[in-house]
Backbone as CSV, one residue per row, in Angstrom:
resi,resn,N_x,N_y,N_z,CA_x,CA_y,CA_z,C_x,C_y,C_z
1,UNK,7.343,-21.317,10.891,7.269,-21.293,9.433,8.114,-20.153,8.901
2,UNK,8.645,-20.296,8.100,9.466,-19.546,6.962,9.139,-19.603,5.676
3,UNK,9.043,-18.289,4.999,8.286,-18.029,3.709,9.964,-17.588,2.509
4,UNK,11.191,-17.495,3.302,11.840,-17.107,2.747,13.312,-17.539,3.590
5,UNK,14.411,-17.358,2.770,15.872,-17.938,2.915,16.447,-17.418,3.824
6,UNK,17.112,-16.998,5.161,17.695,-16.032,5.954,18.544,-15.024,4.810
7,UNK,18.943,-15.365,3.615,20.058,-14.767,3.257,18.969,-13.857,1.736
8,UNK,17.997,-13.582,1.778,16.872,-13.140,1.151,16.974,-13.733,-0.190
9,UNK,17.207,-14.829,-0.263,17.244,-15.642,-1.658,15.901,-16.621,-1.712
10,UNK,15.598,-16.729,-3.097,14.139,-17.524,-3.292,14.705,-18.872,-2.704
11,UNK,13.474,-19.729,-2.700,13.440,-20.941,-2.326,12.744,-21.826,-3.092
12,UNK,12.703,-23.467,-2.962,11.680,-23.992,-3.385,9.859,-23.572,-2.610
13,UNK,10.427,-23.539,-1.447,9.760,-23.395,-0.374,8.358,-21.770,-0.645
14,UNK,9.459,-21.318,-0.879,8.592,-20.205,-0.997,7.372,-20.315,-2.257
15,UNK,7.919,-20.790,-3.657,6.727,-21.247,-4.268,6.084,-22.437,-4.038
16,UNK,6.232,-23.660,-3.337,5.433,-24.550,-2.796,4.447,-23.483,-1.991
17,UNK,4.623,-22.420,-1.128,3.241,-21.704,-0.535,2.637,-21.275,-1.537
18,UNK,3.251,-20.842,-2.607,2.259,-19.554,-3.619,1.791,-20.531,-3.991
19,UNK,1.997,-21.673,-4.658,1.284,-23.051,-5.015,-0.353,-23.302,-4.178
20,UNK,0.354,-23.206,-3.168,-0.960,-23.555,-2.325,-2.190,-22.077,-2.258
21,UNK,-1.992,-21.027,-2.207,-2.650,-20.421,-1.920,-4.138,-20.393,-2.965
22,UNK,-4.686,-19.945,-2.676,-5.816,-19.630,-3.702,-5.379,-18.206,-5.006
23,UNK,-6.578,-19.016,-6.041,-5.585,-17.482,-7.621,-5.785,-16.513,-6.754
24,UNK,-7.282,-15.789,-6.100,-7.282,-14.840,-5.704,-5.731,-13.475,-4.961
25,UNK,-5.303,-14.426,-4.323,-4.170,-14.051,-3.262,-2.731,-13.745,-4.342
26,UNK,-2.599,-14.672,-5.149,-1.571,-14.687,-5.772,-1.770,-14.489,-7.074
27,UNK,-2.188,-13.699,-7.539,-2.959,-13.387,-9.112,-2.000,-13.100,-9.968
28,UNK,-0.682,-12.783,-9.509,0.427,-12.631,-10.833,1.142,-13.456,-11.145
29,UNK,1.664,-13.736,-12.458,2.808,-14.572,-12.784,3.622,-14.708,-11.600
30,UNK,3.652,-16.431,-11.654,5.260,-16.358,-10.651,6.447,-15.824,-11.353
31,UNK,6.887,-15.939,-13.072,7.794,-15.477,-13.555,7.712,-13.820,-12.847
32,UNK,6.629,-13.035,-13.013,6.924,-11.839,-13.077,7.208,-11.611,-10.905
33,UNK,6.790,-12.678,-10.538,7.140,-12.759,-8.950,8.756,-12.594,-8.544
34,UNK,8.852,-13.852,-9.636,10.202,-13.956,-9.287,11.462,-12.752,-9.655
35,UNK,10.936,-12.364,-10.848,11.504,-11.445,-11.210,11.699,-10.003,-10.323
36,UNK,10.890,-9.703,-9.660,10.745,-8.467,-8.537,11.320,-8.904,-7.393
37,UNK,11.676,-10.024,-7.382,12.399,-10.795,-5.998,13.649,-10.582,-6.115
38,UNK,14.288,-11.350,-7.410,15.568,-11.464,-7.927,15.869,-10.250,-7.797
39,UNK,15.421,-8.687,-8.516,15.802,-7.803,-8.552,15.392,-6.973,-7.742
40,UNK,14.861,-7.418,-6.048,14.884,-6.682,-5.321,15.345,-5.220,-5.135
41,UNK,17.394,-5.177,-5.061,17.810,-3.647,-4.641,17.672,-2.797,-5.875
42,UNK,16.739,-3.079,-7.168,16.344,-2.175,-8.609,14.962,-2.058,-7.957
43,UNK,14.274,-2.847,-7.499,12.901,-2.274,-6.855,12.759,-1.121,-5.848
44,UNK,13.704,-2.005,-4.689,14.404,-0.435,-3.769,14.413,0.296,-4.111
45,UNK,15.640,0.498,-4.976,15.987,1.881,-5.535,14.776,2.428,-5.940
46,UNK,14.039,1.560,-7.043,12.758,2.626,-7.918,11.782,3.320,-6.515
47,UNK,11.644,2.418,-5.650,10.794,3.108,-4.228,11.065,3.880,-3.756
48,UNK,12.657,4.015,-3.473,13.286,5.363,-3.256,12.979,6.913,-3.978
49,UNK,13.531,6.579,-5.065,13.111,7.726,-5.827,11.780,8.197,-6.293
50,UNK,10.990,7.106,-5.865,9.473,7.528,-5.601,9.278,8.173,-4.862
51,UNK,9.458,7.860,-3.719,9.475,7.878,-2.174,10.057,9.809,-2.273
52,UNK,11.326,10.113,-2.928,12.192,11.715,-2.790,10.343,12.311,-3.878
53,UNK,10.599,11.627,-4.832,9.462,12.616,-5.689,7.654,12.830,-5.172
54,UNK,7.485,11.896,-4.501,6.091,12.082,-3.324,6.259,13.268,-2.278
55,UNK,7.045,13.356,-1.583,7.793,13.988,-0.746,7.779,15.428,-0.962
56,UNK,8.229,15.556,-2.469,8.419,17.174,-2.776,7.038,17.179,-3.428
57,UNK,6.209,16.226,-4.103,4.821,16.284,-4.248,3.961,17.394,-3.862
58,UNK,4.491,16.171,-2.197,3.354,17.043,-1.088,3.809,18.488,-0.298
59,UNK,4.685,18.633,-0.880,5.572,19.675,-0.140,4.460,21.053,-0.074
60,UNK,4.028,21.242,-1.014,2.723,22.390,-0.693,1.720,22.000,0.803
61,UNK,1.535,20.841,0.661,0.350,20.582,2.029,0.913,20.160,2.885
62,UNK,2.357,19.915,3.394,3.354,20.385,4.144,2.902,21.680,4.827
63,UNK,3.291,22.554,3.833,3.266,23.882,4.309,1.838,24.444,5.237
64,UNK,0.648,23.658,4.612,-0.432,24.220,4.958,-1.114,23.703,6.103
65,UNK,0.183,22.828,6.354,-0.654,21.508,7.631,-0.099,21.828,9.132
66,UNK,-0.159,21.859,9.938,0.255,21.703,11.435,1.195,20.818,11.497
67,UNK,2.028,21.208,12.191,3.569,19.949,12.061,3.126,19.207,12.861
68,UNK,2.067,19.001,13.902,2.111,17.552,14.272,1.389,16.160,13.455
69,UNK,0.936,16.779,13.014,0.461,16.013,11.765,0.796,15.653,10.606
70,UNK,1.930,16.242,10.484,2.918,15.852,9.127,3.125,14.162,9.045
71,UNK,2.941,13.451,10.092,3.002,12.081,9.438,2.064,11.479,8.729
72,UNK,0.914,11.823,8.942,-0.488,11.650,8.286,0.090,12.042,6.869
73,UNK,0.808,13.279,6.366,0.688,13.592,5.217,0.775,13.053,3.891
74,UNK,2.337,12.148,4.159,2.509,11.551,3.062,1.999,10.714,2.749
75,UNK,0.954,10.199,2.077,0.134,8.890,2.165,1.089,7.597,1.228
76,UNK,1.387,7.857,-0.042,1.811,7.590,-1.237,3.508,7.417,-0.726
77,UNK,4.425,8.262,-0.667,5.724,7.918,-0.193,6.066,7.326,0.559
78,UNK,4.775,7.285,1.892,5.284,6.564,3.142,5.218,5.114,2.462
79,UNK,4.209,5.134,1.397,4.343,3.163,1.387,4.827,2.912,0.674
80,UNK,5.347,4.035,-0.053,6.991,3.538,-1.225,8.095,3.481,-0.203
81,UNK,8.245,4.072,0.660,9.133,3.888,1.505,8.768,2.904,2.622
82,UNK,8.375,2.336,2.887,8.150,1.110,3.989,8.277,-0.060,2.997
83,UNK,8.086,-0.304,1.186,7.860,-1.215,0.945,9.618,-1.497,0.819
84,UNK,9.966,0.027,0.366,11.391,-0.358,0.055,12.546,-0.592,1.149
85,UNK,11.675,-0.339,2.282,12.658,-0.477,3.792,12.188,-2.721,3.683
86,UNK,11.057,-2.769,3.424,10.670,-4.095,4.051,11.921,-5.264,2.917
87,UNK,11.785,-4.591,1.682,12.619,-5.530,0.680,14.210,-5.271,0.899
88,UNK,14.272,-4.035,1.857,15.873,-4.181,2.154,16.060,-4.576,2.950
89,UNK,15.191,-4.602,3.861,15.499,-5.528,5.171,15.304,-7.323,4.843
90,UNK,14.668,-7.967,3.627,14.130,-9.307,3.964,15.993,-9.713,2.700
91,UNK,16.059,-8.515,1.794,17.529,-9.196,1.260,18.703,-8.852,1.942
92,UNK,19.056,-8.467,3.165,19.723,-8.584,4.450,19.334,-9.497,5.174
93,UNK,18.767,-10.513,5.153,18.263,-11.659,5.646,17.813,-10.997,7.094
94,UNK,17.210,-10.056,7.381,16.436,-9.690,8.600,14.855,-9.160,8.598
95,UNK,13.883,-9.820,7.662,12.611,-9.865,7.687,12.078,-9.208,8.646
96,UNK,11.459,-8.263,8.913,10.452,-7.511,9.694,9.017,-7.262,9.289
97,UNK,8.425,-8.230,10.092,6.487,-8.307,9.344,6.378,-7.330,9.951
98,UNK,6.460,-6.743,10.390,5.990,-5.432,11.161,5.532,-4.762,9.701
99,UNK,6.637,-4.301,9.036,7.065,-3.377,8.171,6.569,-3.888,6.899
100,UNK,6.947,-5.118,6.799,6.406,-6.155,5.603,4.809,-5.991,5.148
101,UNK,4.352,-5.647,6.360,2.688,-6.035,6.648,2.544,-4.121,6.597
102,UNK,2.978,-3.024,7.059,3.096,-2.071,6.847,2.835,-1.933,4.666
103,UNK,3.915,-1.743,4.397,4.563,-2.064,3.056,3.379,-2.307,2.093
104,UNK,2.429,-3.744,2.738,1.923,-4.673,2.015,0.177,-3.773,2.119
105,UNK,0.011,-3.567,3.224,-1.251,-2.285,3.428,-0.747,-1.270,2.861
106,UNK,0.128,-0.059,2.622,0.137,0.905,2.161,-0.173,1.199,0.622
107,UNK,0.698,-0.058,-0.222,0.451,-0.172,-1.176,-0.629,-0.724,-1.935
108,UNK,-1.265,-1.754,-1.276,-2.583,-2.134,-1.464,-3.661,-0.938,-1.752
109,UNK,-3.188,0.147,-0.428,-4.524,1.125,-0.042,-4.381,2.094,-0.853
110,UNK,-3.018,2.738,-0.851,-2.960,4.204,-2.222,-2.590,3.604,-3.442
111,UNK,-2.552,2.438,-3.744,-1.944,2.036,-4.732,-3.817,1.977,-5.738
112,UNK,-4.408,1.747,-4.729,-5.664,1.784,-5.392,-6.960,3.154,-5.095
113,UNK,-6.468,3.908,-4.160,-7.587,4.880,-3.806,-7.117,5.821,-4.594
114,UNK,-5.710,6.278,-4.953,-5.019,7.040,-6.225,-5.680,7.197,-7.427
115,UNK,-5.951,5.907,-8.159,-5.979,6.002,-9.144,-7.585,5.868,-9.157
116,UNK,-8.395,5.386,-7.917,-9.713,5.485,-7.681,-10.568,7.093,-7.685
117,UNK,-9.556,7.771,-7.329,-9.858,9.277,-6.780,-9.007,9.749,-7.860
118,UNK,-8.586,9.841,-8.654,-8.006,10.429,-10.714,-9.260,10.148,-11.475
119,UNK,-10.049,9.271,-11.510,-11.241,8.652,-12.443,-12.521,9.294,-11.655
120,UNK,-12.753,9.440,-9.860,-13.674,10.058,-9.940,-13.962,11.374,-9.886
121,UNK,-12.901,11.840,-10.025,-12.838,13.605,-10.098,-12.017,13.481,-11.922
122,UNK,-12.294,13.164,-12.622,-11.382,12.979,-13.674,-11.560,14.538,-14.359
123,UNK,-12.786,14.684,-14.569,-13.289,16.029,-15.094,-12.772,17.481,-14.177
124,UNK,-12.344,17.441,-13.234,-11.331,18.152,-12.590,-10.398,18.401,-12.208
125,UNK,-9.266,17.407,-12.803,-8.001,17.391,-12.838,-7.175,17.586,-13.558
126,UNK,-8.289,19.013,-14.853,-7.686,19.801,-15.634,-6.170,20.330,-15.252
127,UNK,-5.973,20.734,-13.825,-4.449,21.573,-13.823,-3.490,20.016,-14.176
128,UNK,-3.501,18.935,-14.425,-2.773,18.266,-14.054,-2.497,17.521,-15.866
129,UNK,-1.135,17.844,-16.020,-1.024,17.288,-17.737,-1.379,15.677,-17.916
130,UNK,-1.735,15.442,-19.639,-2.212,14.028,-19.227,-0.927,13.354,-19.063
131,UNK,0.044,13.599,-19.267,1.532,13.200,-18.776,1.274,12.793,-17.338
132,UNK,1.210,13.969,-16.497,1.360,13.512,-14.918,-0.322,13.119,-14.867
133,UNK,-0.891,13.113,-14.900,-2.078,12.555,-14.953,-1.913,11.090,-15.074
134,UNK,-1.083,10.155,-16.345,-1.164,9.454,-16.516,0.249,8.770,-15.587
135,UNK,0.989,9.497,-15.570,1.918,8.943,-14.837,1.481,8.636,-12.866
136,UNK,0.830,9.096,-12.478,0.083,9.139,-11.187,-0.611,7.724,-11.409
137,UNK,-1.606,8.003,-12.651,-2.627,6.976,-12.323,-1.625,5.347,-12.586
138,UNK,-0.775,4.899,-13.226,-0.382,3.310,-13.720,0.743,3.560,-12.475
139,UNK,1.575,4.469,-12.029,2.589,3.824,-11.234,2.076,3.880,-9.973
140,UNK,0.850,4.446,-9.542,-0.004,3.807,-8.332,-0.514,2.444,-8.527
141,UNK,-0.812,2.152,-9.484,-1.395,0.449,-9.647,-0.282,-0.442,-9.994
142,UNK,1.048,0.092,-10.461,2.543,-0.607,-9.989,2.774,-0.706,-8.786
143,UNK,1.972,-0.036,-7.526,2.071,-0.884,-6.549,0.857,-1.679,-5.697
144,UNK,0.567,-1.605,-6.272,-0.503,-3.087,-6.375,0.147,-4.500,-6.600
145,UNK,0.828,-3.869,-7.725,1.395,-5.080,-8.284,2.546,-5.676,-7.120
146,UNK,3.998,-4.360,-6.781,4.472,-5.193,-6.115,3.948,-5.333,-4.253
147,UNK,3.180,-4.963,-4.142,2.163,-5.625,-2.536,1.766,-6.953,-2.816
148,UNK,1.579,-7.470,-3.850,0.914,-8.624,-4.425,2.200,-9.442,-4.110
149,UNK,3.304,-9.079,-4.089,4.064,-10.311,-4.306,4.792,-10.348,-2.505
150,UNK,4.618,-9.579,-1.461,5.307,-10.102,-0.185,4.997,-10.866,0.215
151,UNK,3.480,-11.655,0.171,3.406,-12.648,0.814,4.564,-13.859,0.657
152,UNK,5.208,-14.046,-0.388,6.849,-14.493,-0.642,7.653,-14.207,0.205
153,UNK,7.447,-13.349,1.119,8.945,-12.702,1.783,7.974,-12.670,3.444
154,UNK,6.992,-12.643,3.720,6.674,-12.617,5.326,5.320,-14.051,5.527
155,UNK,5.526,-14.390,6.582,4.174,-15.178,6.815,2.822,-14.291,7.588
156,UNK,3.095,-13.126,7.286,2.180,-11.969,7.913,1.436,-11.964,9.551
157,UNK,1.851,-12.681,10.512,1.800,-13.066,11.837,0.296,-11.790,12.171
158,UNK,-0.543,-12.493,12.477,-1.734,-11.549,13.208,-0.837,-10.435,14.091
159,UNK,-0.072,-10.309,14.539,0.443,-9.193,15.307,0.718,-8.032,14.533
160,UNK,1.951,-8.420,13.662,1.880,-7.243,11.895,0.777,-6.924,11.872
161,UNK,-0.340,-7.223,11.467,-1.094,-7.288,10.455,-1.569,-6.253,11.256
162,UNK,-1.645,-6.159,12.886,-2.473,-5.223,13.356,-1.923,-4.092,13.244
163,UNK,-0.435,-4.251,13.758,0.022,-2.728,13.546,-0.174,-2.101,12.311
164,UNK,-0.299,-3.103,11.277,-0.518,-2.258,10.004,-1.675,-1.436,9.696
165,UNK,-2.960,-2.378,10.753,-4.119,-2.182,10.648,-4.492,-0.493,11.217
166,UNK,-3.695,-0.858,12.441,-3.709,0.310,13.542,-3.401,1.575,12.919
167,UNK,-2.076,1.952,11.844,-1.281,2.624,11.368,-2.515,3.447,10.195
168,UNK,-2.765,2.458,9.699,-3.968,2.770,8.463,-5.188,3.111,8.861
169,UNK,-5.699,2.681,10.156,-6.993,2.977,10.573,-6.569,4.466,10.782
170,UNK,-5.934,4.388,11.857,-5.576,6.256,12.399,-5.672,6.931,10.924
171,UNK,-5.030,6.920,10.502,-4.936,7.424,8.857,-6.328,7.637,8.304
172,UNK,-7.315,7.010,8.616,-8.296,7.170,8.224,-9.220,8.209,9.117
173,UNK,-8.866,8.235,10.731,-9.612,8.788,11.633,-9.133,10.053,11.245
174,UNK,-7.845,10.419,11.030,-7.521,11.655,10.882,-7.755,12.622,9.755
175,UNK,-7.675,11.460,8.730,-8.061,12.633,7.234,-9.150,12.744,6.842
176,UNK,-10.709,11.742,7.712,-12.129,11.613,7.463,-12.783,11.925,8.829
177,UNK,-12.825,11.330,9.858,-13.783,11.275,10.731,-13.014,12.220,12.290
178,UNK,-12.079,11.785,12.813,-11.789,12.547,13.801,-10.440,13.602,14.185
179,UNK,-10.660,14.635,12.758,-9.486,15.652,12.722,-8.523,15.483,14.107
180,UNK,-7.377,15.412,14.879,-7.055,15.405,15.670,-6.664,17.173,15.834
181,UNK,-6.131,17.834,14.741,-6.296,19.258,14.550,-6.795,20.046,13.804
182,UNK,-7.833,20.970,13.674,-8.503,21.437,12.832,-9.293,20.811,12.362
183,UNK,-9.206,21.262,11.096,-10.333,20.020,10.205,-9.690,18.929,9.284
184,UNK,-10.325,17.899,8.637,-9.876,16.768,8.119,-8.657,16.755,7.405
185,UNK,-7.857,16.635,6.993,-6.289,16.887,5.991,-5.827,15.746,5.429
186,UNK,-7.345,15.369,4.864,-6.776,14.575,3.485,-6.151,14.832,2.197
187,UNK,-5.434,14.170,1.465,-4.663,14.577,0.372,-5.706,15.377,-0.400
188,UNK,-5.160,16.422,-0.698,-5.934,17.913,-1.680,-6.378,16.471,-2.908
189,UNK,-7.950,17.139,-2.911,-8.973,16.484,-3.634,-9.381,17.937,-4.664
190,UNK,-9.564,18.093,-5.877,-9.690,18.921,-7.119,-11.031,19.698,-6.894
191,UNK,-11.875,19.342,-5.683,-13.046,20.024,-5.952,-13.670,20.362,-4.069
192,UNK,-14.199,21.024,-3.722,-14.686,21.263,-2.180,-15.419,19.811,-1.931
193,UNK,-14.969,20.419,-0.705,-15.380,18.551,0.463,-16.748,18.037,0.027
194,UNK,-17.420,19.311,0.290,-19.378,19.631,-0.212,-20.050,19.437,-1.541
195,UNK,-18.998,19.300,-2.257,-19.259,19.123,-3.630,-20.394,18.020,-3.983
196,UNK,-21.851,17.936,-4.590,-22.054,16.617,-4.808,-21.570,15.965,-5.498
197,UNK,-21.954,14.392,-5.282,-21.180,13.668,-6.428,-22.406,12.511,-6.623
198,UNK,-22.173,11.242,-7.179,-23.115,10.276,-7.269,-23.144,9.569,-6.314
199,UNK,-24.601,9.221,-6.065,-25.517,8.468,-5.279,-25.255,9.452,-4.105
200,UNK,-25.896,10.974,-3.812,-25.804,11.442,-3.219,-24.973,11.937,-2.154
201,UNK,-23.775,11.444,-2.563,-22.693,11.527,-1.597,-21.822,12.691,-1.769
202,UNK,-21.152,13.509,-1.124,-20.762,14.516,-1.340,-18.968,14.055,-1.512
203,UNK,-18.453,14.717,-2.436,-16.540,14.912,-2.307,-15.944,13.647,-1.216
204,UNK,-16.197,14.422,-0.322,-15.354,14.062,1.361,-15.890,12.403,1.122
205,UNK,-16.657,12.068,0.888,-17.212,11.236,1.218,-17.205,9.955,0.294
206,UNK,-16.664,10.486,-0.948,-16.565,9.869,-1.822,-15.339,8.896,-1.474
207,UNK,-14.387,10.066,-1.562,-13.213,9.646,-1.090,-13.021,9.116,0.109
208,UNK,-13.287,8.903,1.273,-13.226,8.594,2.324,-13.849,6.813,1.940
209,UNK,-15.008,7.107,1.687,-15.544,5.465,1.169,-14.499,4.469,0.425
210,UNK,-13.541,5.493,-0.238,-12.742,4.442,-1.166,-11.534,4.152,-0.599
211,UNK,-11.153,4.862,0.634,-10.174,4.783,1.626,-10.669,3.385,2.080
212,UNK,-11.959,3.712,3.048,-12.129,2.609,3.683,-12.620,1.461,3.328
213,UNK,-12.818,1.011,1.947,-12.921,0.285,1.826,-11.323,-0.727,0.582
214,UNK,-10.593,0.189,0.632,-9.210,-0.398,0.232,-8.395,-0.840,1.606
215,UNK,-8.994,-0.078,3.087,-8.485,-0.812,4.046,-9.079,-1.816,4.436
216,UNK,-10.089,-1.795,4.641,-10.729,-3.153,4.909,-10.421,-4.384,3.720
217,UNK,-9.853,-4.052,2.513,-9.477,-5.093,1.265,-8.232,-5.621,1.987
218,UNK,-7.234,-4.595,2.303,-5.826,-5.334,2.832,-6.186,-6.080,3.767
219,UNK,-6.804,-5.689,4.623,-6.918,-6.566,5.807,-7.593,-7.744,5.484
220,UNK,-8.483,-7.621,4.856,-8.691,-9.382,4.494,-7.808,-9.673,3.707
221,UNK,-6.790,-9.363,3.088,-6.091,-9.590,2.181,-4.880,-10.798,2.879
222,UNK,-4.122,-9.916,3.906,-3.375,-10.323,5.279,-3.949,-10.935,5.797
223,UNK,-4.873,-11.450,6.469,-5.064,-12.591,7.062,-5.469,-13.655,6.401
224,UNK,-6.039,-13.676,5.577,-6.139,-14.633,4.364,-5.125,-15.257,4.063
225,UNK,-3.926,-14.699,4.046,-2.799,-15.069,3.298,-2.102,-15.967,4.643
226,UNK,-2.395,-15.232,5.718,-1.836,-15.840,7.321,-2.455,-17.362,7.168
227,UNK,-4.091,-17.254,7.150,-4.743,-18.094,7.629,-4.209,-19.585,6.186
228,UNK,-4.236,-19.282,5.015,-3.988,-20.177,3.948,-2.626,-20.648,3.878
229,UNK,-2.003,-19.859,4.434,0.107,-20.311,4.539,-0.097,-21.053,5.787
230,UNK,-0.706,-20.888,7.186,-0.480,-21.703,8.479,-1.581,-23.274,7.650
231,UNK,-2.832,-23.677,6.685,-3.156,-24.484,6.542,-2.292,-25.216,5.769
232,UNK,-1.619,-24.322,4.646,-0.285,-25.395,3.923,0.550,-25.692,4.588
233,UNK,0.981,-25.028,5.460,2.204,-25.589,6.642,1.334,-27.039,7.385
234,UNK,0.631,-26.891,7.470,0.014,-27.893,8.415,-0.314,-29.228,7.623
235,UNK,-0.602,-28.705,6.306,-0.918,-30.230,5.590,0.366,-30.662,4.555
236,UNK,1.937,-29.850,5.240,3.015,-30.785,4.622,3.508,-31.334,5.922
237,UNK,3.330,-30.867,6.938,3.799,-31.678,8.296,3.615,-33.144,8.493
């Protein structure tokens, strides 16, 4: 099965799947689908320069982190940058679900624990103007939007899906449950780990809950999309 053109151009093909899928999976305009397709290397680019401005973001907790762990750090750039590696690679006609399925979890997961973790510390994110305040919170849920639309460009193969899984789980062991150095080094949160918060849960925990449960969303998200594209393939055969 093929979800897309070798030469990264739309197809009929490709919306005959979005057709089939359920609203859930495919919840945006196809106009506005198509439109992020067509203008793929303007999406790139905008990921890019996301991708340089995340980067110098984090450049403080850089400093404060152990260099073997610096890949953990970037949470937010790495999946502006994998989404914009996956859309340059599928309009070079060389598709990589690896990366696709990478791309499609990253943005799913900070695209929503971002702006999840701005609203529940909201009352403490005085240092932060409502400018960048507000600019943090909508262009994290701009990528929501474009994760929503790869299932167009990969058939998400259970193999992707794991590495993506794998990539994001660690991510989770390391900044919540099993420091590999020191202690946990999740993205600087506005208030101590210990802090209470509601329904008895403390800071760390808050956040960690909204991690894991935006990973466990992609992942049903990805196979869903596997399992509903291999049943439309099967009932045009």
């Amino acid at each position: 099965m093929t979800s897309s053109t070798s030469s990264g151009q739309l197809s009929d093909r490709d919306r005959a799947d979005g057709e089939s899928l359920p609203a859930y999976l495919t919840p945006l305009p196809t106009r506005l689908e198509d439109l992020g397709l067509r203008f793929a290397w303007l999406v790139v680019a905008i990921n890019l320069v996301g991708t340089a401005f995340g980067f110098w973001y984090y450049s403080g907790q850089f400093a404060e982190t152990t260099a073997v762990l610096w890949p953990w750090v970037p949470d937010s750039p790495l999946a502006t940058l994998f989404v914009a590696l996956a859309l340059a690679c599928w309009k070079l006609g060389r598709e990589q679900p690896w990366l696709t399925a990478l791309a499609f979890f990253g943005n799913i997961v900070l695209g929503l624990w971002t702006p999840y973790t701005l609203l529940a510390f909201a009352e403490s994110y005085t240092y932060l103007s409502p400018l960048m305040y507000n600019f943090l919170f909508w262009s994290h849920l701009a990528m929501v939007v474009q994760a929503l639309v790869l299932y167009r460009i990969s058939e998400f193969p259970v193999w992707a899906v794991a590495v993506a899984a794998i990539w994001y789980w660690s991510n989770l062991l390391v900044d919540y449950f099993v420091p590999v150095v020191g202690e946990p080094h999740h993205t600087i949160i506005p208030v101590a780990r210990d802090a209470p918060m509601f329904l008895e849960a403390d800071a760390l925990g808050v956040v960690a809950a909204g991690e894991v449960s935006f990973v466990l969303l992609a992942l049903f998200l990805a196979l869903t999309i596997r399992v509903k594209k291999c049943e439309a393939a099967r009932g045009r055969s």
